[in-house]
C-alpha positions in Angstrom: 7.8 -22.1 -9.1 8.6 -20.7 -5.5 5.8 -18.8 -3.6 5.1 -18.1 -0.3 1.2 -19.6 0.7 -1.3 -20.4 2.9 -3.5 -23.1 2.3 -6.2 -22.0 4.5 -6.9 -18.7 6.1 -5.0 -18.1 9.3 -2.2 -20.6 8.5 1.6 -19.5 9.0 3.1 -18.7 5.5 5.6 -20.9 4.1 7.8 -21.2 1.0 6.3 -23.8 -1.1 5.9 -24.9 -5.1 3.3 -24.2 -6.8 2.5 -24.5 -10.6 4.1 -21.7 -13.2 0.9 -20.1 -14.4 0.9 -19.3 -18.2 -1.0 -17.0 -20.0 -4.0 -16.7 -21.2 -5.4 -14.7 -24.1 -4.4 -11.0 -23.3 -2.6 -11.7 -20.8 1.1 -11.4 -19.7 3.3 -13.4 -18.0 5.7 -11.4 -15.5 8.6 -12.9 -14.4 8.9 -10.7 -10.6 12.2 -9.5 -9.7 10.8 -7.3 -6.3 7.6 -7.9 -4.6 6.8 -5.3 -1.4 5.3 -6.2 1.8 1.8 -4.1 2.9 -0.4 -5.1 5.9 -2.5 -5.9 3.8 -0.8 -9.1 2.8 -1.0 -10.6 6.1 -4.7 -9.5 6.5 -5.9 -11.0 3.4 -4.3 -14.5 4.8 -6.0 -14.4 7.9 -9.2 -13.6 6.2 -10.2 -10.6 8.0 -11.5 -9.2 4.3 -12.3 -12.7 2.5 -16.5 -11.3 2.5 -14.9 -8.3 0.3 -11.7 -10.1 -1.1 -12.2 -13.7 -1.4 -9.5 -16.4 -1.7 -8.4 -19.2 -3.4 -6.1 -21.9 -2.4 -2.9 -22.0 -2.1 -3.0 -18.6 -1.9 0.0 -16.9 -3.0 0.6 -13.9 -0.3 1.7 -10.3 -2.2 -0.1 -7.4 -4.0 2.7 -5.2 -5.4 5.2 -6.0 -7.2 8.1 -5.1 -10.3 9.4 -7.6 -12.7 9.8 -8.5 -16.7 7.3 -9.7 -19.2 8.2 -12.5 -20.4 5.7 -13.3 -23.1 2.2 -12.8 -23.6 -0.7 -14.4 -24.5 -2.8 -14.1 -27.6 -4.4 -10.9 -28.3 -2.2 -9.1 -26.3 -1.4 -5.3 -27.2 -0.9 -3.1 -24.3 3.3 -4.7 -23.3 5.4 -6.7 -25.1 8.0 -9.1 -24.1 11.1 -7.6 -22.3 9.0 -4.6 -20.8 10.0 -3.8 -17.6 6.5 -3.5 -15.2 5.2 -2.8 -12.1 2.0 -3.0 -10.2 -1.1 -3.6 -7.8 -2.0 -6.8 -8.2 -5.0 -7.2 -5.5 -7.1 -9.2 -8.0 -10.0 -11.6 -7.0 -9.9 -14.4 -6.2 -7.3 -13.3 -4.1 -4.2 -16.0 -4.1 -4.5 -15.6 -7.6 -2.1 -13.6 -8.6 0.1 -12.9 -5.7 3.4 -11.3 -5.9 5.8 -13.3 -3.1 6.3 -15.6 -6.2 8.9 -16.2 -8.9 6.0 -15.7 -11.5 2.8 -14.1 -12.2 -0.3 -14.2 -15.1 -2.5 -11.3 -14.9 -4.8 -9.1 -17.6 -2.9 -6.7 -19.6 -5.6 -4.0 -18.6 -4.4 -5.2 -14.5 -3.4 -1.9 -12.5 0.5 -2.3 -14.0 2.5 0.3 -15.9 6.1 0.7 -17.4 8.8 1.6 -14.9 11.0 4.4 -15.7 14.2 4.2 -16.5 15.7 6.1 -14.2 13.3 4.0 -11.4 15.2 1.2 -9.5 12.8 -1.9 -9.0 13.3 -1.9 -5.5 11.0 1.8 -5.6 9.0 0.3 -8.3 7.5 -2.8 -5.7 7.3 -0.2 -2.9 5.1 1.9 -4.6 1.3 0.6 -6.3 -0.5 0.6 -2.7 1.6 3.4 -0.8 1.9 5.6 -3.8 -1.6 4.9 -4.9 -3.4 5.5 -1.8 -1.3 8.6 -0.7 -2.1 10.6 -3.8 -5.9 9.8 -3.9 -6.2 10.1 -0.6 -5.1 14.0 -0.9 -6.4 14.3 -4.2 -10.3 12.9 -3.1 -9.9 16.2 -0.4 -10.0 18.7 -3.3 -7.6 21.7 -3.1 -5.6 21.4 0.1 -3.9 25.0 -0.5 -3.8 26.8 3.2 -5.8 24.1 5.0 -5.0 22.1 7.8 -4.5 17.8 7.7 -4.0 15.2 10.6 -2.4 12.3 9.0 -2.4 9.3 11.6 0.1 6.4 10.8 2.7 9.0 9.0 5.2 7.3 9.3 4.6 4.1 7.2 4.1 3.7 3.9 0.7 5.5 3.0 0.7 7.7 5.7 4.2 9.3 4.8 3.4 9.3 1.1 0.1 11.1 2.3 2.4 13.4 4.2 4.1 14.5 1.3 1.3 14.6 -1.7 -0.7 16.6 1.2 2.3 19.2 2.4 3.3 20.0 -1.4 -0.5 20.7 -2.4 0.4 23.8 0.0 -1.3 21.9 3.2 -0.6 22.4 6.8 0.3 18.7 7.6 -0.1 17.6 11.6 1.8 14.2 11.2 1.0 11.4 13.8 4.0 9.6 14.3 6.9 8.7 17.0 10.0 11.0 17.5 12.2 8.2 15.5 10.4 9.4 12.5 10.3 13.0 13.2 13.3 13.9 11.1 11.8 12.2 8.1 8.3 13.9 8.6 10.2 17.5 8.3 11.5 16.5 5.1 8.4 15.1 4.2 6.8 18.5 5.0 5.2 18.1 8.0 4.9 21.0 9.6 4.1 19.7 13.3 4.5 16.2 15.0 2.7 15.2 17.6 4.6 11.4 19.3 1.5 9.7 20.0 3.5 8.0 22.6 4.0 11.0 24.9 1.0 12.8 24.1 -2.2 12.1 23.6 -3.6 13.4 20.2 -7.1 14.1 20.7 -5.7 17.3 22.3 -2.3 18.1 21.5 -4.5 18.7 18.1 -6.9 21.1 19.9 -3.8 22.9 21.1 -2.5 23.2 17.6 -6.0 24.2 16.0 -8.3 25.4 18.4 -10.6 26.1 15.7 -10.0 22.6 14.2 -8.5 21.1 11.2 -9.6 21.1 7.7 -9.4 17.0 7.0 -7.9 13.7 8.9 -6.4 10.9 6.6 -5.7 8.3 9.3 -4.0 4.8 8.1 -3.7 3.4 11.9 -6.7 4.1 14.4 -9.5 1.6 15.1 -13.1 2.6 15.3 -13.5 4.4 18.6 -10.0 6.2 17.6 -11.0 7.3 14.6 -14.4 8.7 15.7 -12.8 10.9 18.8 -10.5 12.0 16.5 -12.9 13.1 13.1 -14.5 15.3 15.7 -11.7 17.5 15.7 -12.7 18.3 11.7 -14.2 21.4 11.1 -17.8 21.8 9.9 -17.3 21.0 5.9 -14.6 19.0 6.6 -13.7 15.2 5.7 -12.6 12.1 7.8 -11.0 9.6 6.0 -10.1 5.7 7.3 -7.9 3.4 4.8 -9.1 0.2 7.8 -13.1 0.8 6.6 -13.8 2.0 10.3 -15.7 4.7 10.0 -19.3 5.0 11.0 -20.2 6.9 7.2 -23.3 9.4 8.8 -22.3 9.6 12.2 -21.3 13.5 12.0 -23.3 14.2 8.7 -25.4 16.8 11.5 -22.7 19.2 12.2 -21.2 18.6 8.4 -18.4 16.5 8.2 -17.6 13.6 5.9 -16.4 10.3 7.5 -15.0 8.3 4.5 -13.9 4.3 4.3 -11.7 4.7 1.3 -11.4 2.1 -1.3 -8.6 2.8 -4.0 -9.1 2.2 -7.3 -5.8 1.1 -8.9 -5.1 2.0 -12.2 -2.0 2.4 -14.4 -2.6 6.1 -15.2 -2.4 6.5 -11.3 0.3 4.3 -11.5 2.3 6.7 -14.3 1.4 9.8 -11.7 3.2 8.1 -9.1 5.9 7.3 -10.8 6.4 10.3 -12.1 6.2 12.1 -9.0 8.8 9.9 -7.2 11.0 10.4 -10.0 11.1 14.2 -10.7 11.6 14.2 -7.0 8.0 15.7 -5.9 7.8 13.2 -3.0 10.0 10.3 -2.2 9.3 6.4 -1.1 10.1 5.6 1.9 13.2 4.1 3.6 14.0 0.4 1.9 15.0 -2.4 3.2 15.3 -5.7 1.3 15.1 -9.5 2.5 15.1 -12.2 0.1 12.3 -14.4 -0.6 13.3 -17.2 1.9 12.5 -14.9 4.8 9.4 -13.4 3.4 7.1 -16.1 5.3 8.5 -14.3 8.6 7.7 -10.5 8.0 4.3 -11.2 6.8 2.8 -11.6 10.4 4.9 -8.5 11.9 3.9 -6.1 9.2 0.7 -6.3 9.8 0.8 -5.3 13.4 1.5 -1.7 12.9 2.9 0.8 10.7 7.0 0.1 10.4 9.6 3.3 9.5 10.5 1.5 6.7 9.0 -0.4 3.5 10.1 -4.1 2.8 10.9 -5.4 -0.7 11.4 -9.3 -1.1 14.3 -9.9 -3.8 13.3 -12.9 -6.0 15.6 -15.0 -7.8 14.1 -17.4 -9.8 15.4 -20.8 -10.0 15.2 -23.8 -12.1 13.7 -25.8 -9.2 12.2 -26.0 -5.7 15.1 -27.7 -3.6 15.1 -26.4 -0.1 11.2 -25.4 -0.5 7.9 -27.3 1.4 5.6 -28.9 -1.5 2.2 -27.8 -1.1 -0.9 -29.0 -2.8 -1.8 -27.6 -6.0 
């Protein structure tokens, strides 16, 4: 089948061919029709996380993703052939079961669940990590109702998922993000913007809340970022990093929380996103597709920085790798 790997951390991704896995006992096989891009995809190939995450090799690139079962190994209960699936996929070693491919073998009790009907599988691949993350982010805060959140990197995928899940648990939401964005941060819910570009945030925040704010979920900052900016939460108050930067204890004196958060994927999660996105609650971010072909391009410039909008790779599978690099197996 076609994937995009690395053989070795730190290489440039490429479109290769690599075997068809099959599955196992209680397992299914999913043949992906939209796989979504996350910076986390182009970390895991340089290695930054391979103490946490290991790799195998090749290592297939790609942690969410939407497809069709196509059968399923002995045993197997939970889906049935023909079920229409989406999910996280992060599963160790990582390479394993990547999602930039034409195929994928994972558990039946992996962080999947049915896509709705009325879902479109392009939404369905953009969701697992943003939608995920977003609503336990806000949810791990405990009742948000009147209270006042900085969410840094709003304007990609977590952060303007977190946007949302935070302004319509009744939250004051100060969004971090560029004036391009600023009209999709209202809708969101956001009621303030602060353009990190023109002003600097440390203090356009104390202008806002002189007597500070109530939590900071911040997708973006690096470690001396973060910790100018969790001082800005009030006493009783929580500081929470999605790029495991936070110094946990450092304000544990004057009573804040500084969290690294580590999501725990599951399908029920997986069902609450869903069903959020489609009654309309929140919304996914803007799409934009490219086809598997280009995939090995994007990976690199994703994980620079936050983009305005979410990237889904269309795969097409076909009956053979002409045009592709063969890779060892």
């Amino acid at each position: 089948m076609r994937a995009v790997i690395v053989n070795d951390y730190g290489q440039t991704p490429v479109l290769g061919e690599v075997p068809t896995p099959q599955p196992g006992p209680r397992q299914v096989l999913i043949r992906l029709r939209t796989a979504a891009v996350n910076p986390i995809d182009g970390r895991l190939a340089r290695g930054d996380w391979r103490i946490m995450f290991p790799g195998t090799f090749p290592m297939v690139l790609g942690t969410d993703g939407a497809g069709i079962v196509e059968t399923v190994g002995e045993g197997t209960t939970r889906f049935a052939p023909g079920d229409v699936v989406f999910g996280q996929l992060m599963i160790p070693p990582i390479g394993s079961t990547g999602t930039y491919a034409e195929y994928v073998a994972v558990d039946e009790d992996a962080p999947l669940a049915r896509v709705p009907k009325a879902m479109h599988l392009d939404v369905a691949a953009a969701l697992p990590t943003i939608g995920m993350t977003g609503l336990a982010l806000t949810t791990m805060l405990g009742p948000l109702d009147g209270r006042t959140v900085l969410v840094v990197g709003a304007r990609g995928g977590v952060g303007s998922m977190a946007t949302q899940f935070a302004a319509r648990a009744g939250a004051h939401v100060i969004a971090v993000a560029p004036d391009s964005a600023s009209e999709r941060m209202r809708r969101y819910g956001a009621a303030e913007i602060i353009d990190p570009t023109t002003l600097a945030v440390p203090e356009a925040v104390q202008r806002a809340s002189p007597d500070g704010i109530h939590a900071l979920i911040d997708t973006a900052s690096d470690t001396d970022r973060f910790a100018s900016l969790a001082k800005l939460v009030r006493p009783g108050g929580s500081a929470v990093t999605t790029r495991f930067v936070a110094d946990v204890g450092a304000l544990d004196a004057v009573g804040v929380t500084e969290i690294n958060f580590v999501l725990s994927a599951s399908g029920r999660l997986l069902d609450r996103v869903a069903e959020a996105v489609v009654s309309g609650y929140v919304a996914p971010p803007p799409i934009t597709r490219i086809p598997l072909e280009d995939a090995p391009t994007v990976v690199n410039d994703t994980v620079r920085g936050a983009n305005e909008v979410k990237t889904v790779i269309t795969v097409r599978t076909r009956a053979s790798g002409a045009g592709t690099r063969r890779v060892r197996p």
